[in-house]
LOLO-768325 format. One record per residue (C-alpha): x, y, z. Coordinates in pm, whole numbers. Example, Ala and Ser with C-alpha at 12.3 -4.5 7.8 and 13.67 -1.06 7.14 Angstrom:
! LOLO-768325
+--------+--------+--------+
|     px |     py |     pz |
+--------+--------+--------+
|   1230 |   -450 |    780 |
|   1367 |   -106 |    714 |
+--------+--------+--------+
***
This chain:
! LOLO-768325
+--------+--------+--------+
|     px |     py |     pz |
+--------+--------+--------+
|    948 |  -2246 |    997 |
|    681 |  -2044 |    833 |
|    310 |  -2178 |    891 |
|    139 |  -2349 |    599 |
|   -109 |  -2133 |    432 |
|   -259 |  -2126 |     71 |
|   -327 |  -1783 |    -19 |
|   -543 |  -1679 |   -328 |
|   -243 |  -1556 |   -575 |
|   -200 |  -1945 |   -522 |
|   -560 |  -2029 |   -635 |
|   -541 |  -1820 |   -887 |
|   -201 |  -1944 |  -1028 |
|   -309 |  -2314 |  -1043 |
|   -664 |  -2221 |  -1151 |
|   -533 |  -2004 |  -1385 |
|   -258 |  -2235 |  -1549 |
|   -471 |  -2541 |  -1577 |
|   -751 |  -2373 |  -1751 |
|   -453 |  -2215 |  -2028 |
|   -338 |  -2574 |  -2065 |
|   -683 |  -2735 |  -2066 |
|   -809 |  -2428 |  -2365 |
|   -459 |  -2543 |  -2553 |
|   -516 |  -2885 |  -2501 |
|   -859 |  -2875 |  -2625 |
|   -736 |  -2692 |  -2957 |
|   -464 |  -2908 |  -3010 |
|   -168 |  -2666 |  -3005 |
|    148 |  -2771 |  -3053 |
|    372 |  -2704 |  -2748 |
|      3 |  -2667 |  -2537 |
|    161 |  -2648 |  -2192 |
|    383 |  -2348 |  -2275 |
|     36 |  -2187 |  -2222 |
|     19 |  -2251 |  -1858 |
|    379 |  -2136 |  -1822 |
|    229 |  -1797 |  -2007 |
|    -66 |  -1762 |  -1767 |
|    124 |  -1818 |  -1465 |
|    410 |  -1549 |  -1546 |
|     85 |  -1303 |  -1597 |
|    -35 |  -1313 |  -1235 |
|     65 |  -1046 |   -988 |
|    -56 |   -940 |   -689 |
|   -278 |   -643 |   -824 |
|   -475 |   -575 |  -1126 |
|   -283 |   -304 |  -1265 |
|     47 |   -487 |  -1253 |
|   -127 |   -833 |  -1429 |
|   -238 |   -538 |  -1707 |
|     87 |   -452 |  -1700 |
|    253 |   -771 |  -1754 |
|     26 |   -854 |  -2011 |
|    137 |   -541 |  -2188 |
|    504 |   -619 |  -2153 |
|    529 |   -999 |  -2221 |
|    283 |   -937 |  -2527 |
|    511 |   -686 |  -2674 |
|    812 |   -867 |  -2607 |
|    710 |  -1198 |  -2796 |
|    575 |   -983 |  -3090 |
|    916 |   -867 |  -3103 |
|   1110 |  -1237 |  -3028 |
|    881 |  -1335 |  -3303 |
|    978 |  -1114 |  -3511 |
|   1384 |  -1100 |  -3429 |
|   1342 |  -1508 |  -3441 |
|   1238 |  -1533 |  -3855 |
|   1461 |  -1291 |  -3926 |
|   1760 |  -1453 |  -3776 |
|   1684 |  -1830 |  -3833 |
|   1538 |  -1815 |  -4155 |
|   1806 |  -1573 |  -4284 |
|   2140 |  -1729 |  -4101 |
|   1976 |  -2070 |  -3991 |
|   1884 |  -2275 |  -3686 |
|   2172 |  -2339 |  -3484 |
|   2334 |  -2230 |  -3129 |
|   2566 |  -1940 |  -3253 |
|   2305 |  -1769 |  -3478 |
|   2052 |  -1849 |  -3126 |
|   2327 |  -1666 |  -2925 |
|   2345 |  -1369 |  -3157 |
|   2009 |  -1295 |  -3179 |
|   1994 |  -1260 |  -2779 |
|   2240 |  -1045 |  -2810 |
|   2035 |   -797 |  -2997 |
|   1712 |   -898 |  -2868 |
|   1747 |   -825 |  -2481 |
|   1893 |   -462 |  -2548 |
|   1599 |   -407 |  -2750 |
|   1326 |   -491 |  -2507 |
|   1502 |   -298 |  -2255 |
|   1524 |     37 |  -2443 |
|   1163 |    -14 |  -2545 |
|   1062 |    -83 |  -2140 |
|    919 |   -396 |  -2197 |
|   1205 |   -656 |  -2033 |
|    989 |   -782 |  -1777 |
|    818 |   -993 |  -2059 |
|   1222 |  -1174 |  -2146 |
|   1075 |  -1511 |  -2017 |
|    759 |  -1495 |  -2169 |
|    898 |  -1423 |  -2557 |
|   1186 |  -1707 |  -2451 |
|    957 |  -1978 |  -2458 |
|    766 |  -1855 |  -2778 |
|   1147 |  -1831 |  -2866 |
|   1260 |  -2176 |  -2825 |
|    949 |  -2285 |  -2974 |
|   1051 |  -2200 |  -3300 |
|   1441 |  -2268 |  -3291 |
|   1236 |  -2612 |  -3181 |
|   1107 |  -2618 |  -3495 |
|   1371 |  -2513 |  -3704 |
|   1091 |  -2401 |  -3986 |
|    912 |  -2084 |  -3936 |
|    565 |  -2124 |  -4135 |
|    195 |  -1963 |  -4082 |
|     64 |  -2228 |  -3874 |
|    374 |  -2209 |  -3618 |
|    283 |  -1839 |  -3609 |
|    -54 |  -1903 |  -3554 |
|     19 |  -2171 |  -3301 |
|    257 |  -1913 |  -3127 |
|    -23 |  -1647 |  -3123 |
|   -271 |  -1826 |  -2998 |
|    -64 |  -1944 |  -2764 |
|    -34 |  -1629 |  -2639 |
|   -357 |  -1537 |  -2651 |
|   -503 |  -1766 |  -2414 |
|   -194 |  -1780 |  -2198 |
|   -213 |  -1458 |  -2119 |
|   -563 |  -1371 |  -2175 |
|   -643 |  -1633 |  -1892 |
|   -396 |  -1481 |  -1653 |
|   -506 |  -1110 |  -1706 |
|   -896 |  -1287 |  -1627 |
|   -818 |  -1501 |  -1359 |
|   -630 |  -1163 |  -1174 |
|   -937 |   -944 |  -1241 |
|  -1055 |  -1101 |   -905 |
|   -912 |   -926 |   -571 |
|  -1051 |   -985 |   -278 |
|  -1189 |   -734 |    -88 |
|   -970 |   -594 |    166 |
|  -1162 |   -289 |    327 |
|  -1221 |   -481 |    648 |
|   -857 |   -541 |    707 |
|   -783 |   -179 |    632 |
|  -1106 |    -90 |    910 |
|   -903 |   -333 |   1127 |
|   -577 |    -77 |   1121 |
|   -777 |    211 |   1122 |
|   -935 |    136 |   1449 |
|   -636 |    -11 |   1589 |
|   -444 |    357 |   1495 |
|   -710 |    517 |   1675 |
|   -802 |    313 |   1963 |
|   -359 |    378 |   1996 |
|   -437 |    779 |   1993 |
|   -667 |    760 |   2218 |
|   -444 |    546 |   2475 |
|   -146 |    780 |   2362 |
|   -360 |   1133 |   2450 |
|   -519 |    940 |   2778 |
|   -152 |    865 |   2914 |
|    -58 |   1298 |   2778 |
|   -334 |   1377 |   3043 |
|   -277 |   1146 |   3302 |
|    112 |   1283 |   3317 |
|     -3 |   1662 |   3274 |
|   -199 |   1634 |   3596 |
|     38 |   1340 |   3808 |
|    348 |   1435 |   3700 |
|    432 |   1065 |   3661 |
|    302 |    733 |   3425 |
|    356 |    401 |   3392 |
|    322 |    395 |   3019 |
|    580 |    221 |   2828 |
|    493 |    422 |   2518 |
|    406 |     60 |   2278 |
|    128 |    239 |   2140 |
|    393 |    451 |   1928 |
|    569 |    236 |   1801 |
|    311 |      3 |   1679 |
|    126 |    274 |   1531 |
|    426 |    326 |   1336 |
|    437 |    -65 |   1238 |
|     73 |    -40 |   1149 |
|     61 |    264 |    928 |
|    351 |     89 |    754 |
|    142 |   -183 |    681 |
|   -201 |    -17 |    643 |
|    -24 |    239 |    391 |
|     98 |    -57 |    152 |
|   -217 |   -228 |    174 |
|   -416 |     74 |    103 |
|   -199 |    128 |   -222 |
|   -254 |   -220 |   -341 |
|   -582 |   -137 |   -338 |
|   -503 |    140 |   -564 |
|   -311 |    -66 |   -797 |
|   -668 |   -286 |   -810 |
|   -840 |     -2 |   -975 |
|   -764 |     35 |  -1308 |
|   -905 |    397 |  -1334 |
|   -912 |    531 |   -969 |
|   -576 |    718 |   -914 |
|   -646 |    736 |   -508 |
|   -769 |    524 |   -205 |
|   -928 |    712 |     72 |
|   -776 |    511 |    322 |
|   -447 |    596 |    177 |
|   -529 |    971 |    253 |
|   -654 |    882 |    585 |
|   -334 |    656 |    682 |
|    -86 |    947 |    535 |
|   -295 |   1166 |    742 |
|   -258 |    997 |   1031 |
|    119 |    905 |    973 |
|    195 |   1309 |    931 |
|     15 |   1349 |   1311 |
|    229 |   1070 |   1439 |
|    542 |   1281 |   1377 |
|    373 |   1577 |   1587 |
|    268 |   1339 |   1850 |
|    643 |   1187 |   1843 |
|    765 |   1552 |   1865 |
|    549 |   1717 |   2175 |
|    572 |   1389 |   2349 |
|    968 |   1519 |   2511 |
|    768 |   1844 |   2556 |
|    548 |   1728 |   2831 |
|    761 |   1421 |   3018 |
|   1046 |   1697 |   3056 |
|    813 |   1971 |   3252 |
|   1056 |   2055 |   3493 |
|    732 |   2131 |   3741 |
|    358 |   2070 |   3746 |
|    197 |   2389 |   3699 |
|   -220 |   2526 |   3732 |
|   -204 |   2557 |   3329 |
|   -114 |   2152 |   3309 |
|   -481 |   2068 |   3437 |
|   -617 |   2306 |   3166 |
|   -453 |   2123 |   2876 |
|   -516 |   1798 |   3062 |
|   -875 |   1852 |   3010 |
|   -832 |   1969 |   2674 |
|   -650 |   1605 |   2579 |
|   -862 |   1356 |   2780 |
|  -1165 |   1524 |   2532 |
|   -936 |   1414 |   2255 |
|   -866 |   1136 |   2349 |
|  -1255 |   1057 |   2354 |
|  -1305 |   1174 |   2053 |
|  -1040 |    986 |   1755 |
|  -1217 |    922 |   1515 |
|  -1232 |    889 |   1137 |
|  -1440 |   1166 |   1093 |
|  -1390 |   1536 |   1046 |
|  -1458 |   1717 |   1403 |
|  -1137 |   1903 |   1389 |
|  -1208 |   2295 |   1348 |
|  -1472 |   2201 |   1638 |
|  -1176 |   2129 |   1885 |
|   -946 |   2373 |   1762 |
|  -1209 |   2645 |   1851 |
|  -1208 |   2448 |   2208 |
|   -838 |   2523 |   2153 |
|   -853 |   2818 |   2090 |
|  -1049 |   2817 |   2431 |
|   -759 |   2708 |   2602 |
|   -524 |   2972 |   2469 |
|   -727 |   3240 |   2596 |
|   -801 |   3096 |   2984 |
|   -430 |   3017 |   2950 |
|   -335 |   3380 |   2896 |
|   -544 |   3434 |   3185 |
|   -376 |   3281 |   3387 |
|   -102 |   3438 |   3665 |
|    261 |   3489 |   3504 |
|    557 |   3256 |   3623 |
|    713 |   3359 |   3893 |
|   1046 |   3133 |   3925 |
|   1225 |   3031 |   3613 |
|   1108 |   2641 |   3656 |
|    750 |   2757 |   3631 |
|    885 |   2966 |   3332 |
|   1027 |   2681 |   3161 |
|    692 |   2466 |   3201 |
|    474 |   2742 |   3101 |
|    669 |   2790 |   2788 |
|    688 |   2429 |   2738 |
|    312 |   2404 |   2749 |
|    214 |   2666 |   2495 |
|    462 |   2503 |   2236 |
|    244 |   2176 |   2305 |
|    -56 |   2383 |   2296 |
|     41 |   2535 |   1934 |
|    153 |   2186 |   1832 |
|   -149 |   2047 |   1856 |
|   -302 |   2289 |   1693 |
|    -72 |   2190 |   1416 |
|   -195 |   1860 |   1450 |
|   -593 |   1937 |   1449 |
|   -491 |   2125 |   1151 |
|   -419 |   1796 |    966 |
|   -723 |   1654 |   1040 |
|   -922 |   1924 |    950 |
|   -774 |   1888 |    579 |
|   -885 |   1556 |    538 |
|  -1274 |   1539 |    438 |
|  -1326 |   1225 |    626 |
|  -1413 |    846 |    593 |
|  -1746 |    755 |    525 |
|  -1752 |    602 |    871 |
|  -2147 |    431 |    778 |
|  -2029 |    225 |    517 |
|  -1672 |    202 |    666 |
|  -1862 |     59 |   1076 |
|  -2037 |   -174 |    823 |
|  -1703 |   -348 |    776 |
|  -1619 |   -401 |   1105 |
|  -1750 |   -536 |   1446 |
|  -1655 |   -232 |   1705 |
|  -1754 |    115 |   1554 |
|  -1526 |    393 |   1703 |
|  -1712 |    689 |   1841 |
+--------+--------+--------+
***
């Protein structure tokens, strides 16, 4: 059994629908409540989609309004001539793109085959009907609430997981051995999932902005995920522990200090770059198990470059304003 909650889509729904009914009310329109049932198909869960809706249902009552006088008044109020008109109405509204408004232009529909005499003052009725129906629902859903702290909560929870993930790299590279269970991966998988589609709902909250930086930032970090998910084999398989492991080691316990939302990148892959050269320093295998390690090594070595190299594309959070939003400020 799911726990009892009253979330604001809620809120806004009941506020929403009394208010249409109360406006109706107060103007004496005929069939007032129809209003409410108007508002409450017009809320969504973001602003662009409640503009959208709007659009749709408007256009597709203009058009049941229309189709309605023209079959009623011409071969008269009854079920057949009713049945008919559907016929010809539904394919219409869903060449034209608009058939998410069917419901909404049904009830504006029945109103007049209610009547059974279309005159000026149904049509106004019927219009204004619409009017505040959905003008109160495209108001009401014009307030979101805010959700950048919840999207500062993933963020630091994918990082704070990086950092445990490139902590656990080094610990192996220099024991050979870990007991990490690896959780950290797949819950950073279940987060971005849920920080992505909560960081396009923001999108879809902004009528004009196209893009969310947190969007960016949670792709970004999704795309390193995959490299981290692909050099992890590359390390747990090193047949042998060899002197280059404690170099790279090094190299991913400073990492690991360092995951942040900020752009630092091309400084570490200079102290990668670092690490290439003392590793080409270093003495060449000499069994085919050291071999195998080495080799192993520099693939992780060039993968993480790969990774850094994602970073460094991104231009960075504005981590004052987004440290604001939450309790625990990463480094």
């Amino acid at each position: 059994m799911k726990k009892f909650s009253i979330g604001y889509r809620t809120l806004k729904t009941a506020i929403g629908a009394s208010l249409a009914i109360a406006i109706a009310q107060f103007f004496d329109l005929h069939f007032f409540s129809a209003a409410g049932i108007l508002t409450i198909l017009c809320i969504q869960p973001t602003k662009k989609k409640s503009v959208h809706a709007v659009y749709t249902r408007f256009v597709s009552s203009i058009i049941g309004i229309l189709l309605a006088f023209l079959f009623f008044e011409t071969l008269g109020y009854n079920p057949i001539v009713f049945g008919v008109m559907l016929v010809l109405f539904v394919p219409t509204i869903v060449s034209l793109g608009v058939s998410a408004g069917f419901v909404s232009s049904a009830v504006i529909i029945m109103h007049i085959y209610t009547e059974a005499h279309f005159t000026w003052a149904l049509l106004a009725n019927e219009l204004s009907l619409m009017a505040i129906g959905y003008g109160v629902g495209l108001a009401v859903n014009m307030y979101m609430p805010d959700i950048r702290q919840q999207l500062d909560r993933y963020r630091l929870q994918i990082e704070a997981n990086y950092q445990k993930i490139f902590s656990e790299i080094a610990q192996y590279l220099r024991n050979g051995d870990t007991l990490w269970d690896g959780k950290e991966l797949i819950d950073s998988v279940n987060i971005l999932n849920k920080a992505k589609a909560l960081a396009f709902q923001d999108v879809e909250n902004h009528l004009t902005r196209k893009d969310n930086i947190y969007y960016v930032y949670f792709d970004m970090r999704e795309k390193q995920l995959e490299i981290i998910e692909r050099v992890l084999p590359k390390i747990t398989t090193l047949p042998v522990i060899v002197q280059q492991s404690e170099l790279v080691a090094v190299f991913m316990e400073d990492i690991s200090e360092h995951v942040h939302s900020g752009n630092t990148a091309s400084h570490f892959r200079e102290k990668l770059d670092d690490v290439k050269e003392e590793f080409a320093k270093m003495p060449l295998p000499n069994d085919h198990q050291t071999f195998i390690a080495m080799a192993a090594l520099y693939q992780f070595i060039e993968e993480m470059d790969a990774y850094l190299e994602i970073k460094q594309s991104f231009k960075g959070l504005n981590k004052k304003r987004a440290d604001a939003n939450v309790s625990h400020p990463t480094h």
